[in-house]
C-alpha positions as semicolon CSV with decimal commas, in nm:
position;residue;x (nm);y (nm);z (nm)
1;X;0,650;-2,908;0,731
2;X;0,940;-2,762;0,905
3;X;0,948;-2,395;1,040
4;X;1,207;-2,302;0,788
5;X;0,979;-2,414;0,458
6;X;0,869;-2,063;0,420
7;X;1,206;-1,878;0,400
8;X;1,271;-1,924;-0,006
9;X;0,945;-1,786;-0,059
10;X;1,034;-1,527;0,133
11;X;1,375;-1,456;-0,001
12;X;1,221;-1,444;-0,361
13;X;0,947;-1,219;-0,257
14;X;1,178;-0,969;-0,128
15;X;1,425;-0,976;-0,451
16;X;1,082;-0,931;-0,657
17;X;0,983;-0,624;-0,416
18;X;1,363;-0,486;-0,476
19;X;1,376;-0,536;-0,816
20;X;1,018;-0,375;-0,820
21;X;1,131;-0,074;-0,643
22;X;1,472;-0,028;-0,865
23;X;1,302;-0,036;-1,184
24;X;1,066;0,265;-1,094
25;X;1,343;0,421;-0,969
26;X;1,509;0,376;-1,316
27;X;1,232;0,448;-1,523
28;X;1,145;0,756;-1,329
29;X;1,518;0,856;-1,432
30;X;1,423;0,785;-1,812
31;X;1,037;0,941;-1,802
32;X;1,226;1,257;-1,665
33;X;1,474;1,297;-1,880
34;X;1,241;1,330;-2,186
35;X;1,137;1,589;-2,440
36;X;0,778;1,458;-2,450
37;X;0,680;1,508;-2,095
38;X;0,668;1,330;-1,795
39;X;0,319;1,164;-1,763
40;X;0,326;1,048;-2,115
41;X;0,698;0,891;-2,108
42;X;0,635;0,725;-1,745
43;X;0,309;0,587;-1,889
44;X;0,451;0,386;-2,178
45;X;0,795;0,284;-1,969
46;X;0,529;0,116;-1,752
47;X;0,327;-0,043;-2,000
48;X;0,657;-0,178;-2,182
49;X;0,809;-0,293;-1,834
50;X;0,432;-0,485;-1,770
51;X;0,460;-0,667;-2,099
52;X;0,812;-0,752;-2,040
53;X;0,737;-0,905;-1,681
54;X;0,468;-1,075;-1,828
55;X;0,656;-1,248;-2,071
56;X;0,918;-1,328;-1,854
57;X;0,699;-1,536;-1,617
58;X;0,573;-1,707;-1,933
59;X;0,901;-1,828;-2,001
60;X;1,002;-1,914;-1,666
61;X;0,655;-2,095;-1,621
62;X;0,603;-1,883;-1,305
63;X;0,255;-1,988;-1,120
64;X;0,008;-1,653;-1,157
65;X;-0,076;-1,656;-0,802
66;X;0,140;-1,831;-0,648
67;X;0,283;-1,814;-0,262
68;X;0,571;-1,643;-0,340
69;X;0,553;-1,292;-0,568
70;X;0,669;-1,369;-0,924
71;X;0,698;-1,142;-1,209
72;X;0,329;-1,142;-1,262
73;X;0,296;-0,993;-0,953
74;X;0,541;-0,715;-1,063
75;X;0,383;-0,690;-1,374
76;X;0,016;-0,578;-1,173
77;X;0,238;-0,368;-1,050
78;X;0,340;-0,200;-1,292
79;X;-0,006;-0,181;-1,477
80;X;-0,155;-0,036;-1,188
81;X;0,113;0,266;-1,173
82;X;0,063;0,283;-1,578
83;X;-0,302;0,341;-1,466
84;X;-0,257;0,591;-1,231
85;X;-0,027;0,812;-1,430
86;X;-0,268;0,797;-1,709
87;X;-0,529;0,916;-1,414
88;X;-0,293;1,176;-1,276
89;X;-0,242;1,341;-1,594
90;X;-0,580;1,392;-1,720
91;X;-0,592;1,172;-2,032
């Protein structure tokens, strides 16, 4: 192995961790921007944006625990903030 084998896994890690943090960032925008209230909105953007990650590593045959983060590592992600809003408010 050579001491550079490690930087695409790096590289891809920190575009998933970007596009991680951009998409809350967006769907913050959305959740607060609705007429049904915060929690609930941000909740079900978060579920929606899990399923979506989830069946985007299907299709790109991404390895589930792989070296690297992949979008089923985004999608935990996600389903762990969708958790925590549900916690936060009160349901």
């Amino acid at each position: 192995m050579t001491p550079n084998s490690d930087v695409p896994h790096e590289i891809s890690s920190v575009r998933v961790i970007v596009r991680f943090t951009l998409r809350i960032v967006i769907l913050t925008v959305f959740a607060s921007l609705s007429s049904q209230g915060f929690a609930k909105t941000i909740e079900t953007l978060l579920i929606v944006a899990t399923c979506y990650c989830v069946f985007v590593g299907g299709i790109r045959r991404e390895a589930p625990l792989g070296i690297a983060l992949t979008h089923y590592d985004e999608a935990a992600g996600y389903a762990l903030a969708a958790g925590a809003a549900r916690i936060a408010a009160g349901f």
